[in-house]
PADREN-82441 format. One line per field, with one value per residue: x, y, z of N, C-alpha, C, O in turn; residue number from 1. Coordinates in nm, 3 decimals. Layout:
! PADREN-82441
n.X = [X; ...];
n.Y = [Y; ...];
n.Z = [Z; ...];
ca.X = [X; ...];
ca.Y = [Y; ...];
ca.Z = [Z; ...];
c.X = [X; ...];
c.Y = [Y; ...];
c.Z = [Z; ...];
o.X = [X; ...];
o.Y = [Y; ...];
o.Z = [Z; ...];
i = [NUM; ...];
! end
This chain:
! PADREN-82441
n.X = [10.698; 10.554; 10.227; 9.973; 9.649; 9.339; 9.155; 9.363; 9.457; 9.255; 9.157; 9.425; 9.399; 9.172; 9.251; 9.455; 9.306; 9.178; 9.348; 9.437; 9.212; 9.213; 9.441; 9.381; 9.177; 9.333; 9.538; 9.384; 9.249; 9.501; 9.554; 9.340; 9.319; 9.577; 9.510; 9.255; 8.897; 8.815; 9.045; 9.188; 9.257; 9.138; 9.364; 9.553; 9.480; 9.460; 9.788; 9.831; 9.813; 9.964; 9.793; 9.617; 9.415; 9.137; 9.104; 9.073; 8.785; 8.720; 8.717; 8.537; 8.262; 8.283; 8.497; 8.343; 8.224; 8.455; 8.538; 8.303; 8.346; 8.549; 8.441; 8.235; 8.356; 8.531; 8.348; 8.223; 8.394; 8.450; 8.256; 8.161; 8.447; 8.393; 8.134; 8.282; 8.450; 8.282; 8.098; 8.253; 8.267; 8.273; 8.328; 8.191; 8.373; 8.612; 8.503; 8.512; 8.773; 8.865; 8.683; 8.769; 9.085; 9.041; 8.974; 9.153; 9.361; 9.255; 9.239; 9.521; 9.622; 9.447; 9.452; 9.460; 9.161; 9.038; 9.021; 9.020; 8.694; 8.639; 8.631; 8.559; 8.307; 8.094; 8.092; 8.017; 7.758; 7.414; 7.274; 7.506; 7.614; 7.403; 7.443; 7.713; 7.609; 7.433; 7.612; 7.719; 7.622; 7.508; 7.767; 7.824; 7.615; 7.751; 7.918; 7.736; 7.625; 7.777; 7.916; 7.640; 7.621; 7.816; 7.797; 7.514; 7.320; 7.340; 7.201; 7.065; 7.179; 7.400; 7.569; 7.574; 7.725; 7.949; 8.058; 8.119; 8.285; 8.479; 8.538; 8.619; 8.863; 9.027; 9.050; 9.135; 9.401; 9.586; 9.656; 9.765; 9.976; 10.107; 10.441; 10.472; 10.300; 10.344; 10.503; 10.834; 10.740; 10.440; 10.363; 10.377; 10.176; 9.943; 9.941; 9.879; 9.717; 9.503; 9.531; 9.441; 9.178; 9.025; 9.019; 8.878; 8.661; 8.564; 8.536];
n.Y = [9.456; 9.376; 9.408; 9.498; 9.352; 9.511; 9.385; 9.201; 9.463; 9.588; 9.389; 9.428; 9.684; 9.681; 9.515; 9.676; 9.813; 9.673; 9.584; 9.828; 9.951; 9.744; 9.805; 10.085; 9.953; 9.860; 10.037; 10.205; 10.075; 10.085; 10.340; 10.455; 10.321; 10.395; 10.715; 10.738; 10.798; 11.085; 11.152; 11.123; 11.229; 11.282; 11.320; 11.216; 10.940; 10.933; 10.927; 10.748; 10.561; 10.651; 10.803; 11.108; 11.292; 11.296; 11.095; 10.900; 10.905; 10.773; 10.488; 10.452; 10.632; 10.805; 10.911; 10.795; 10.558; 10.426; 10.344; 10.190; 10.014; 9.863; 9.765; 9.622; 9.407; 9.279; 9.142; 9.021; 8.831; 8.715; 8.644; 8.381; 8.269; 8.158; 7.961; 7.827; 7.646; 7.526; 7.357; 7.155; 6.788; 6.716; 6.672; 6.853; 6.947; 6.952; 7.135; 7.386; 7.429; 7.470; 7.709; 7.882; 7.895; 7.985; 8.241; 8.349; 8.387; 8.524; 8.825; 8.865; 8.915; 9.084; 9.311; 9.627; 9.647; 9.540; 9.758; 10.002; 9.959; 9.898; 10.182; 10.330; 10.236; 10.428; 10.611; 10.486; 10.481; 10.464; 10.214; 10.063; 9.985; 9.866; 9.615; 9.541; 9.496; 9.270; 9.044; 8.986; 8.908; 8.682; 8.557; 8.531; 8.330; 8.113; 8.052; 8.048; 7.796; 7.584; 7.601; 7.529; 7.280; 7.114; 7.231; 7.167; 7.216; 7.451; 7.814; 7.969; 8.248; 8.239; 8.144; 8.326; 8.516; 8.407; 8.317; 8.637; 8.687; 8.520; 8.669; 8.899; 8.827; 8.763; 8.913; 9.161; 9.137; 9.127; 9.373; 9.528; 9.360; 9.460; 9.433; 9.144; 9.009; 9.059; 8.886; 8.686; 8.626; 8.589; 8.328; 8.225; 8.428; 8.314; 8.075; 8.058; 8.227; 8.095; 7.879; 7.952; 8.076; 7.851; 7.702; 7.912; 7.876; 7.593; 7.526];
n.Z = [5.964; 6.253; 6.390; 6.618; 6.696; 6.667; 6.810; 7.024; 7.117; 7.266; 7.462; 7.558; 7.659; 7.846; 8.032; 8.129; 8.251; 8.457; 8.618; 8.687; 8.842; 9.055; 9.160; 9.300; 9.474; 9.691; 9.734; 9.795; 10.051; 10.213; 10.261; 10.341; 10.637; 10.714; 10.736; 10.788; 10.640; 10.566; 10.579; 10.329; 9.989; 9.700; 9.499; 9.679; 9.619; 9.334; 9.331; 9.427; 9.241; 9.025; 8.857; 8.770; 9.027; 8.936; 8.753; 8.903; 8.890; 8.657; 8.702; 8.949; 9.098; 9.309; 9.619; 9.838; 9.727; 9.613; 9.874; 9.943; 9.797; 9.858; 10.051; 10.078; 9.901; 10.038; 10.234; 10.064; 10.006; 10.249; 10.323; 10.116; 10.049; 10.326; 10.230; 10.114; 10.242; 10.436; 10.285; 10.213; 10.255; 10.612; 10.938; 11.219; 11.420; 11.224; 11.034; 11.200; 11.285; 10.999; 10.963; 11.144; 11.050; 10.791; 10.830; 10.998; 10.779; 10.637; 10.750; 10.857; 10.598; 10.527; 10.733; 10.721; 10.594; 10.733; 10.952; 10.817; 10.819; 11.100; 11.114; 10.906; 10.850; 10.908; 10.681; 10.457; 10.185; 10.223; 10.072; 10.046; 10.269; 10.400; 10.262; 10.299; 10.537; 10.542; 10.389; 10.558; 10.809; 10.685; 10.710; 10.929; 11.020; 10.915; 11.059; 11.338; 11.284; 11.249; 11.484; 11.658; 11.582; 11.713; 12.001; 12.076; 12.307; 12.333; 12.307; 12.029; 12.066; 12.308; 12.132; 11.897; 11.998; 12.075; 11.797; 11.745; 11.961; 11.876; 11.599; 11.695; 11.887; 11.681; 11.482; 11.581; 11.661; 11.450; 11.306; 11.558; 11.624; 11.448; 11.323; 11.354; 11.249; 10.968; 10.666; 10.680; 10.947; 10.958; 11.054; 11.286; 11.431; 11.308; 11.403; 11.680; 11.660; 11.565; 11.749; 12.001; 11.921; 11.879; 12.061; 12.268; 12.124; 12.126; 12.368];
ca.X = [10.688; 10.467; 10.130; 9.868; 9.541; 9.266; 9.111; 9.447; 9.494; 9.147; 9.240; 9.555; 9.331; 9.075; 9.354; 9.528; 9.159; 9.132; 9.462; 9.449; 9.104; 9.218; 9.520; 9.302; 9.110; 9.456; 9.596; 9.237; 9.213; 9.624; 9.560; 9.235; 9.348; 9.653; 9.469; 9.119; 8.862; 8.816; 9.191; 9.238; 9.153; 9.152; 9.472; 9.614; 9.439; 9.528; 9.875; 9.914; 9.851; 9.991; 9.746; 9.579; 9.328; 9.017; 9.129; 8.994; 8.649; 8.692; 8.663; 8.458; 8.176; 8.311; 8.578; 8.255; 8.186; 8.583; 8.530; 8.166; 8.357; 8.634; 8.417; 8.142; 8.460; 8.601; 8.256; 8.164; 8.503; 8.478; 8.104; 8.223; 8.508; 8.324; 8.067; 8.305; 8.494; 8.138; 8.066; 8.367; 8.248; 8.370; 8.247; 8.147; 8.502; 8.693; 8.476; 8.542; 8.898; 8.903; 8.680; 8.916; 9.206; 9.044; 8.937; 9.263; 9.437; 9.204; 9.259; 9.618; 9.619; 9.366; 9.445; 9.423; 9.069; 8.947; 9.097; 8.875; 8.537; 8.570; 8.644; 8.495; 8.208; 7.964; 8.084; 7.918; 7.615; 7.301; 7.320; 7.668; 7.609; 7.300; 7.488; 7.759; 7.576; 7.404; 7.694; 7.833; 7.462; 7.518; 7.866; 7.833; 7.539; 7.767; 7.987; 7.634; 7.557; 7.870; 7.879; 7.549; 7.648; 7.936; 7.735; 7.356; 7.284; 7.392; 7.113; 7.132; 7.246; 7.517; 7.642; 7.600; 7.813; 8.057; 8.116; 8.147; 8.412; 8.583; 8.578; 8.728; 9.041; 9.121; 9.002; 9.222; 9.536; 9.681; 9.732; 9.760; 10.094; 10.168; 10.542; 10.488; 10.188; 10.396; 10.624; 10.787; 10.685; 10.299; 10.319; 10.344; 10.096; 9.855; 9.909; 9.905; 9.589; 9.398; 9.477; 9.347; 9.024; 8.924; 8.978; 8.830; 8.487; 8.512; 8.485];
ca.Y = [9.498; 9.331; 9.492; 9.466; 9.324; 9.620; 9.309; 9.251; 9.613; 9.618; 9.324; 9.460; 9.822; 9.605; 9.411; 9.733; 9.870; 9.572; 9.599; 9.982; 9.926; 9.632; 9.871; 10.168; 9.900; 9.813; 10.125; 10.319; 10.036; 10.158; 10.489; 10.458; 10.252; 10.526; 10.860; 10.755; 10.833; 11.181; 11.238; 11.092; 11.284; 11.193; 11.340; 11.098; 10.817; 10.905; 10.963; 10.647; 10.446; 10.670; 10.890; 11.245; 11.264; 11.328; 10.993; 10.799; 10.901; 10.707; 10.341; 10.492; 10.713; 10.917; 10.799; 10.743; 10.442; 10.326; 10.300; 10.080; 9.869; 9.810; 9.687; 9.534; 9.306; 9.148; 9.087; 8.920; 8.771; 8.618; 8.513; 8.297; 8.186; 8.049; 7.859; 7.724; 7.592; 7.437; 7.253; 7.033; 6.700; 6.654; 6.691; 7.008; 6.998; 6.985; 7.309; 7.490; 7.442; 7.544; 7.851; 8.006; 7.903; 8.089; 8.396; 8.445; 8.430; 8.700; 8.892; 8.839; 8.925; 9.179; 9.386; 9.748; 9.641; 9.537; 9.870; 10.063; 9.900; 9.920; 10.322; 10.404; 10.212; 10.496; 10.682; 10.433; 10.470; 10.339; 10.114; 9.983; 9.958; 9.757; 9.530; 9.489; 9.399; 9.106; 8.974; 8.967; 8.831; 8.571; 8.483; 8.521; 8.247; 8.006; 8.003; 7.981; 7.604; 7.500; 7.604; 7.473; 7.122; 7.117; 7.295; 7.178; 7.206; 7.647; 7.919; 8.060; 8.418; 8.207; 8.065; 8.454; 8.600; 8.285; 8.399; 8.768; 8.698; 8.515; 8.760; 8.988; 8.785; 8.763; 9.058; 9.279; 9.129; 9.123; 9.529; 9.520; 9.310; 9.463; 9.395; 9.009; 8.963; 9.008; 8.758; 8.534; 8.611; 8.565; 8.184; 8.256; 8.510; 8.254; 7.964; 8.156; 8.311; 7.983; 7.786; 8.096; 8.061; 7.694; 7.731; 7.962; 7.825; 7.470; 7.518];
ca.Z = [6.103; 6.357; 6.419; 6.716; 6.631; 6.700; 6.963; 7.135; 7.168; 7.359; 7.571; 7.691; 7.738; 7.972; 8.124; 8.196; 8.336; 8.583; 8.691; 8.802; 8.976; 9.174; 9.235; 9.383; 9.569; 9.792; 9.758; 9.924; 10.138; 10.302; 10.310; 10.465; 10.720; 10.769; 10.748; 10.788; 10.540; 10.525; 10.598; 10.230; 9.910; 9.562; 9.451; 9.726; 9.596; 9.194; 9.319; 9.499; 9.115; 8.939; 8.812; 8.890; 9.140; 8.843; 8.691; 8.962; 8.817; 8.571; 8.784; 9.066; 9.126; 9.415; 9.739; 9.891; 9.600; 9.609; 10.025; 9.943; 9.690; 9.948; 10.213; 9.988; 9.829; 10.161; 10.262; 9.943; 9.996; 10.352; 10.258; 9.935; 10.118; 10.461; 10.235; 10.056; 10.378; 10.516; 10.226; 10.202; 10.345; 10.741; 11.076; 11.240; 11.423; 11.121; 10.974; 11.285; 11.243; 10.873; 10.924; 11.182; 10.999; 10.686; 10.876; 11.005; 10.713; 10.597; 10.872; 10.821; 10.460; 10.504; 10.826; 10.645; 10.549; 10.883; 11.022; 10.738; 10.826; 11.173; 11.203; 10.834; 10.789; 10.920; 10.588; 10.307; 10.149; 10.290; 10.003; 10.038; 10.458; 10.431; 10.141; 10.384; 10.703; 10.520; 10.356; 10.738; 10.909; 10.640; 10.723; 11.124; 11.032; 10.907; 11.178; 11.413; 11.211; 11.294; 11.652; 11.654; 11.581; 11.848; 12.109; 12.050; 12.448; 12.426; 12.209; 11.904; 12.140; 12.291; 11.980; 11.807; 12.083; 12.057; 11.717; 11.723; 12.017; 11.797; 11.534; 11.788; 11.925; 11.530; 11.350; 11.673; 11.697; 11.301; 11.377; 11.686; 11.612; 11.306; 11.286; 11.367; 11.121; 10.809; 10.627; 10.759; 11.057; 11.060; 11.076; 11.439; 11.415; 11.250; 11.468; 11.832; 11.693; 11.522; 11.881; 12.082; 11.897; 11.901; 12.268; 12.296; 12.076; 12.171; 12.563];
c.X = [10.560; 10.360; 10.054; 9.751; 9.427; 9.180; 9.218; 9.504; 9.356; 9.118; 9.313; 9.442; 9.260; 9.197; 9.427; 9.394; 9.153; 9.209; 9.473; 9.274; 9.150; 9.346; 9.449; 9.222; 9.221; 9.514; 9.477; 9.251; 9.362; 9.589; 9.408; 9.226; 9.470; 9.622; 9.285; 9.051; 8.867; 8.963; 9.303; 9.193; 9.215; 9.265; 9.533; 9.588; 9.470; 9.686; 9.980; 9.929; 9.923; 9.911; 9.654; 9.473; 9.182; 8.996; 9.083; 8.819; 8.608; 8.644; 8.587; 8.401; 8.265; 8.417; 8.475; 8.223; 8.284; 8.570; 8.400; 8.258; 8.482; 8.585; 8.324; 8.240; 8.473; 8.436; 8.220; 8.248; 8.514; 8.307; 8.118; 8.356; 8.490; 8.249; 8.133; 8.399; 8.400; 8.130; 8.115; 8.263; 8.380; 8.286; 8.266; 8.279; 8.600; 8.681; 8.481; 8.687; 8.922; 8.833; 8.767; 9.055; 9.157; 9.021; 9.078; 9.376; 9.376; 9.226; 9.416; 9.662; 9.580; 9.350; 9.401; 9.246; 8.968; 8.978; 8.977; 8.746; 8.491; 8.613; 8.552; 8.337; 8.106; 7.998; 8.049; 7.781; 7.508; 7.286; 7.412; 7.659; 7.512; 7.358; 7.588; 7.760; 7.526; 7.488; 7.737; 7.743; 7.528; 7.608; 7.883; 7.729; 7.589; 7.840; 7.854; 7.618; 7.622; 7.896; 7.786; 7.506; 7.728; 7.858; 7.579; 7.282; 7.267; 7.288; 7.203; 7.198; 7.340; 7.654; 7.706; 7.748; 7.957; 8.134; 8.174; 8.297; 8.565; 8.661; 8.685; 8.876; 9.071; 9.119; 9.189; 9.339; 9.636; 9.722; 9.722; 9.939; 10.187; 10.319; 10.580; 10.369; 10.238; 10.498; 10.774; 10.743; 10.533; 10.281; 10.316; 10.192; 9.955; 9.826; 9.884; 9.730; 9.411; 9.401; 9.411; 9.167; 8.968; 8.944; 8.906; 8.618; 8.444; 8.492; 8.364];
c.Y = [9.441; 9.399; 9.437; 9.455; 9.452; 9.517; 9.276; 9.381; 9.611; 9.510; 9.391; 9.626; 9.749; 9.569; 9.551; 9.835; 9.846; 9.567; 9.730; 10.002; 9.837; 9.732; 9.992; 10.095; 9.884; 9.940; 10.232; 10.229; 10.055; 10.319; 10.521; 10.447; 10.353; 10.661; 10.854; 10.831; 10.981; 11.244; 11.183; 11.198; 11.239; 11.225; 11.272; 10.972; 10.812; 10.876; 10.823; 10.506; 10.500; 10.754; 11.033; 11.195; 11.243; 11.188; 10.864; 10.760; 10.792; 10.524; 10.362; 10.606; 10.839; 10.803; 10.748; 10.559; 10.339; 10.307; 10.175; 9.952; 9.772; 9.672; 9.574; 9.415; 9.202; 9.119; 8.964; 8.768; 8.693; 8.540; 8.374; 8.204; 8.077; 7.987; 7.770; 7.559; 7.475; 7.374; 7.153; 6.871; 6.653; 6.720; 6.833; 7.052; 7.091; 7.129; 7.382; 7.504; 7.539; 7.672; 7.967; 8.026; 7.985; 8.221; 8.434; 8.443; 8.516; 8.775; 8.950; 8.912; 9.120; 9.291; 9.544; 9.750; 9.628; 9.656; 9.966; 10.003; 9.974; 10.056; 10.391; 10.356; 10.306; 10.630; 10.613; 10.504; 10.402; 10.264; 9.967; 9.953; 9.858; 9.617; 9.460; 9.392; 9.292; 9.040; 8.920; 8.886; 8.688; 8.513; 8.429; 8.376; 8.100; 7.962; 7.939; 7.863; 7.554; 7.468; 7.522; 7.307; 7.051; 7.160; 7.264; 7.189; 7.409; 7.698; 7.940; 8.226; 8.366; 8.175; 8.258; 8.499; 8.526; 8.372; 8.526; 8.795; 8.654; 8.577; 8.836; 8.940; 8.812; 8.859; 9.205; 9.266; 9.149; 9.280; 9.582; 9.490; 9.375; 9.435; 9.214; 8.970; 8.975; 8.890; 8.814; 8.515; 8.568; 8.498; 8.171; 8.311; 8.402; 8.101; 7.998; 8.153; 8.208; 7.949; 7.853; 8.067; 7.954; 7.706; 7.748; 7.903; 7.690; 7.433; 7.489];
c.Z = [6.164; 6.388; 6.518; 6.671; 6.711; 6.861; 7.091; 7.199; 7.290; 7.463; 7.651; 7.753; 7.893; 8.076; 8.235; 8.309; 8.499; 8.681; 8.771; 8.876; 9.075; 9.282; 9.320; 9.503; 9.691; 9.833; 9.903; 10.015; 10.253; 10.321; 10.366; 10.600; 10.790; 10.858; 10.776; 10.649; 10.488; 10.553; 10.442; 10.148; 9.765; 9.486; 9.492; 9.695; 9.405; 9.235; 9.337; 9.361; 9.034; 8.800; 8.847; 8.952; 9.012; 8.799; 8.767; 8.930; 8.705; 8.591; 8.909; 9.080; 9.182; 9.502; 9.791; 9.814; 9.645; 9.816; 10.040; 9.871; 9.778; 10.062; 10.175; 9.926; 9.911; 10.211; 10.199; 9.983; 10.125; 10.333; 10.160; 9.989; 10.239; 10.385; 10.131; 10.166; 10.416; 10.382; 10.135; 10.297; 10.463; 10.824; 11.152; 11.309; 11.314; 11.044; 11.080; 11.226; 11.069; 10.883; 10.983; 11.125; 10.838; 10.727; 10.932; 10.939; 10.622; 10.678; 10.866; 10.738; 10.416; 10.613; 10.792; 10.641; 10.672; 10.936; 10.994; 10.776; 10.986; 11.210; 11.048; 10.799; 10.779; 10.752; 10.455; 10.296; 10.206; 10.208; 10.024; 10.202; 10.438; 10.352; 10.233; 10.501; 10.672; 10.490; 10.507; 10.833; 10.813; 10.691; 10.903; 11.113; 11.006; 10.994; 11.301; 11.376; 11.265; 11.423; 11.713; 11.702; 11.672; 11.943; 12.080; 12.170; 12.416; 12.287; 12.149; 11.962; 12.195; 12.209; 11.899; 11.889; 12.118; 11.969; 11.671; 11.825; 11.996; 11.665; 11.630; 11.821; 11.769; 11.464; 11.468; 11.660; 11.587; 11.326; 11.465; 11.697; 11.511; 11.215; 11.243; 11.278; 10.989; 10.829; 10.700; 10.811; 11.126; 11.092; 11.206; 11.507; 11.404; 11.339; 11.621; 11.785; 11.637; 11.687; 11.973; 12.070; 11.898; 12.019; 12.305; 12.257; 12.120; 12.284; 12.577];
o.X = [10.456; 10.406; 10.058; 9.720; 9.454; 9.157; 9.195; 9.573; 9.385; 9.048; 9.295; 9.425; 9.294; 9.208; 9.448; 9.411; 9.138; 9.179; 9.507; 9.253; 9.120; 9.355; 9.478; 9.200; 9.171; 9.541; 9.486; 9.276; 9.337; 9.617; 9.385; 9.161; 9.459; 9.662; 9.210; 9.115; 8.917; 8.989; 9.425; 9.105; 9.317; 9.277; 9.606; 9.664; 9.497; 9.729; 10.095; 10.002; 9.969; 9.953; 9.629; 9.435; 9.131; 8.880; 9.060; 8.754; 8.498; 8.567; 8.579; 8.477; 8.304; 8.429; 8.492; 8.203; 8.260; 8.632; 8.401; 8.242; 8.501; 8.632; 8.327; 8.176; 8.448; 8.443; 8.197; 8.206; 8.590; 8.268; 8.049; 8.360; 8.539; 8.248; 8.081; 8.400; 8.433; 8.216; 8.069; 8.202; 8.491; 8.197; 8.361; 8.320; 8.642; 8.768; 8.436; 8.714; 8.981; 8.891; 8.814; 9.126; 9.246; 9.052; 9.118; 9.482; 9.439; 9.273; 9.434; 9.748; 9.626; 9.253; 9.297; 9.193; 8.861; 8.910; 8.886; 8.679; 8.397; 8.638; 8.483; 8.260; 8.029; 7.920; 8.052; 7.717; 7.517; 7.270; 7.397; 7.737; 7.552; 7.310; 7.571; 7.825; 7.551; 7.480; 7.785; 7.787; 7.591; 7.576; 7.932; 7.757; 7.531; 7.840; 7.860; 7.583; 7.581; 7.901; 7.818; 7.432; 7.705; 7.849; 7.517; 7.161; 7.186; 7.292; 7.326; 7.257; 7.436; 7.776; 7.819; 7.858; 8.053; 8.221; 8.257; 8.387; 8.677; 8.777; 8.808; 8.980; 9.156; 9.205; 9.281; 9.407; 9.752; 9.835; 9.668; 10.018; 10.307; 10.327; 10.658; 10.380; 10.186; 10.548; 10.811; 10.676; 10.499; 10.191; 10.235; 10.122; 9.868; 9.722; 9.864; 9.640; 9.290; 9.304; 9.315; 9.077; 8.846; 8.843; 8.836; 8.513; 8.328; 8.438; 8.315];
o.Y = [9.472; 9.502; 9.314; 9.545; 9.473; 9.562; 9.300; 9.395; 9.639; 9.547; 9.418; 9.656; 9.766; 9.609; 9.546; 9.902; 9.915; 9.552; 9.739; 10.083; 9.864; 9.738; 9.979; 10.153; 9.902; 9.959; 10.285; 10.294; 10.039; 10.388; 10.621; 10.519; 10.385; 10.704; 10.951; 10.901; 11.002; 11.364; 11.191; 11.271; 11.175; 11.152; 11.216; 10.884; 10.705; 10.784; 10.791; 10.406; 10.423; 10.765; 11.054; 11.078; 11.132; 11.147; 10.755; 10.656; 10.745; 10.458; 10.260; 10.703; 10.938; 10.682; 10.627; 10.461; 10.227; 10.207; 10.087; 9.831; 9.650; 9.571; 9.460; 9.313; 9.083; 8.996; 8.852; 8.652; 8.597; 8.424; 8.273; 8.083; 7.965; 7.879; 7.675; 7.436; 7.357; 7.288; 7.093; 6.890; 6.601; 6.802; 6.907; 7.165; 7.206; 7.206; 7.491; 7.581; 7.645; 7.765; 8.072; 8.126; 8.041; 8.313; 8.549; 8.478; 8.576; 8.841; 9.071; 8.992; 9.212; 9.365; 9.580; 9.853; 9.684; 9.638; 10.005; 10.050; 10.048; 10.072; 10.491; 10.427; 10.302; 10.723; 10.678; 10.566; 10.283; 10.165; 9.845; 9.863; 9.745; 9.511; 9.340; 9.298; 9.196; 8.934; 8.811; 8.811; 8.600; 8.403; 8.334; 8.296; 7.997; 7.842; 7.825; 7.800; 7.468; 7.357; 7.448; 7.246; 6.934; 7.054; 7.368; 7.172; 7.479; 7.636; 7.942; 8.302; 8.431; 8.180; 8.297; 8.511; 8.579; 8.455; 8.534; 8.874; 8.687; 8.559; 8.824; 8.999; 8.899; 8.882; 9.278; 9.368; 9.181; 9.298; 9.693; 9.565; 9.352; 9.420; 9.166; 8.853; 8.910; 8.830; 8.921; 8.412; 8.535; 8.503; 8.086; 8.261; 8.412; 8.036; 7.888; 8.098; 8.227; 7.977; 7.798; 8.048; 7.954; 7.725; 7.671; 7.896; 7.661; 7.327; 7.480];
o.Z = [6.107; 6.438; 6.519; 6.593; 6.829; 6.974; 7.210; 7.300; 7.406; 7.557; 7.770; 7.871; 8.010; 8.192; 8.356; 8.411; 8.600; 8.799; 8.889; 8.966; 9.191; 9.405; 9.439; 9.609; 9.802; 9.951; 10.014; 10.117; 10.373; 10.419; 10.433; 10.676; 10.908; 10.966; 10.780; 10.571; 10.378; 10.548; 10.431; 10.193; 9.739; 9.388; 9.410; 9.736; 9.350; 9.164; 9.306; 9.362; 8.949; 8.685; 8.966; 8.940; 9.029; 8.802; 8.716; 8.939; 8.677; 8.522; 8.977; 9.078; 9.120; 9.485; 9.806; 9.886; 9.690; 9.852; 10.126; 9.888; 9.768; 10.114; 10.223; 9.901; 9.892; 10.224; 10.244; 9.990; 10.118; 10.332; 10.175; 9.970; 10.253; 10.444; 10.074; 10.156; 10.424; 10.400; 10.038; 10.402; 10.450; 10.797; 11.130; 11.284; 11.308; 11.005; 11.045; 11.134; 11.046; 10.826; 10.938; 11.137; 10.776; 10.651; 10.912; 10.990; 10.535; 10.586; 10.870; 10.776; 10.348; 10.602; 10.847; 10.683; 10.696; 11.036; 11.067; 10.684; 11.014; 11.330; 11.066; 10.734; 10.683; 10.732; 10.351; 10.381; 10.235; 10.279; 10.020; 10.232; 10.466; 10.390; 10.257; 10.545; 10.745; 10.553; 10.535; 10.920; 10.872; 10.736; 10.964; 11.202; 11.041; 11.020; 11.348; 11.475; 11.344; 11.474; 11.806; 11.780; 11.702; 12.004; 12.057; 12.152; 12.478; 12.181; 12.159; 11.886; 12.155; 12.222; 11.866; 11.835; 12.174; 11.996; 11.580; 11.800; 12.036; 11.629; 11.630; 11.791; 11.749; 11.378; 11.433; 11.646; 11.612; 11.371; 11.467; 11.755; 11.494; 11.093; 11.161; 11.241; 10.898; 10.924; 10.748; 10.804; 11.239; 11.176; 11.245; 11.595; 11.491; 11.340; 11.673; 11.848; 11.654; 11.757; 12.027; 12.151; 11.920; 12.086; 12.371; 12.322; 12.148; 12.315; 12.689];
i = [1; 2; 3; 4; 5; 6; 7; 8; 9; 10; 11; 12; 13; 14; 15; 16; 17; 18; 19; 20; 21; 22; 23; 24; 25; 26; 27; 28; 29; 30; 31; 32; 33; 34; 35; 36; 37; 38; 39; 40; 41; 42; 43; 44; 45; 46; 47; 48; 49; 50; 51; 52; 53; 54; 55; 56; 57; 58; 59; 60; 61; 62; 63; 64; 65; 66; 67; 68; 69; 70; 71; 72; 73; 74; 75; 76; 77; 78; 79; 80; 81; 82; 83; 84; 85; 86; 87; 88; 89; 90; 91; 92; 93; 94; 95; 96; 97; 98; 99; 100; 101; 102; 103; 104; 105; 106; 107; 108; 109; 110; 111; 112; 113; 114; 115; 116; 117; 118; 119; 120; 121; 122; 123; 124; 125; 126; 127; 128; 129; 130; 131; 132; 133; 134; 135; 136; 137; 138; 139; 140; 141; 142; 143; 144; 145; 146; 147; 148; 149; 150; 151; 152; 153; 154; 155; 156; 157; 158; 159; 160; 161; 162; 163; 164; 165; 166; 167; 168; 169; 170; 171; 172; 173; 174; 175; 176; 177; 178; 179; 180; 181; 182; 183; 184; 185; 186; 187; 188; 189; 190; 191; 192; 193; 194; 195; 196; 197; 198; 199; 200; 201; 202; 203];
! end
C-alpha cells in the first residue's frame, strides 16, 4: 500500500494553508465590499471558506489584520505592477498607455477591493494606513514621471491632480457598471474606460 512521505504530507498541509488564506483574502474582500466592515463578523468570514468563525485566528490576528492585509496586498500589488510597466524600454506615451491599461484591469479584476478601501480604510491600523498611503504616494509618483515627460510645460500639482482624476474615472466606474464589467462583457468595459483616460491625461 502506498504511503505519504511525512514531507509531502507537510507540503500538501502548507499548500492547503496558502490556499485558505488567499481564500479569506477574496472572500473578506466580497463581503466587505457587500456589508461593509463592521456589518461583517467572523463567523461570516469562517463560513464563507468553510470554516468556523475562531478558525480564522489561525491566519489572521483579528478582521481588523485580514482588512490591513487586504488593502496592504493590492497596494503592494498596483505598486509592483506600475514599476514593472515603467521599466520596459519605450517612450513616455507608450508607458502612459500601459499604466492605464494595467490599472484598469485592476480595477476591473479588483472592484470589491477598491469599494473596501474607499469606505473601510478609516478602520485599519495606524500601521497598516500609513503602509498603505505610501505604497499609493509611491505609485501616484510613477504615474507623475510619466506625466511629467509628456507634459514638462504643467507642475508637479497639475500632474498630481492629473493622476488622481484619472484614478477616479477608473477606480468609479468598474461598480458603478457592475453587470457590464464582468466576463465577456468587460472588454467593453476596459476599452471605453482606457480611451476615456488617455484623453483625458494627454490633453
Amino acid at each position: 500500500m502506498a504511503t505519504t512521505s511525512p514531507t509531502a504530507d507537510a507540503t500538501a498541509r502548507e499548500r492547503a494553508k496558502v490556499d485558505r488564506h488567499d481564500a479569506l483574502l477574496r472572500e473578506a474582500a466580497r463581503l466587505f465590499a457587500a456589508r461593509g466592515f463592521d456589518g461583517v463578523s467572523l463567523e461570516d468570514l469562517g463560513s464563507a471558506v468553510g470554516v468556523t468563525g475562531p478558525a480564522v485566528y489561525r491566519h489572521f490576528a483579528s478582521k481588523r489584520a485580514l482588512l490591513g492585509a487586504i488593502l496592504v496586498r493590492a497596494s503592494e500589488d498596483l505598486l509592483s505592477g506600475g514599476q514593472a510597466v515603467v521599466s520596459e524600454p519605450a517612450d513616455p506615451g507608450a508607458h502612459l498607455r500601459a499604466l492605464v491599461g494595467f490599472h484598469v484591469t485592476f480595477a476591473l479584476a479588483d472592484a470589491d477591493v477598491i469599494r473596501v478601501h474607499d469606505r473601510d480604510l478609516p478602520h485599519l491600523s495606524d500601521e497598516d494606513r500609513h503602509r498603505v498611503r505610501r505604497l499609493q504616494r509611491e505609485y501616484v509618483e510613477l504615474w507623475i514621471v510619466v506625466l511629467g515627460l509628456l507634459h514638462p510645460d504643467r507642475s508637479p500639482d497639475e500632474l498630481r491632480v492629473r493622476a488622481h482624476a484619472g484614478f477616479g474615472l477608473i477606480n468609479s466606474t468598474p461598480y458603478s457598471v457592475r453587470a457590464l464589467a464582468k466576463a465577456p462583457r468587460n472588454a467593453v468595459v476596459h476599452d471605453v474606460l482606457s480611451a476615456m483616460t488617455l484623453a483625458a491625461l494627454r490633453d
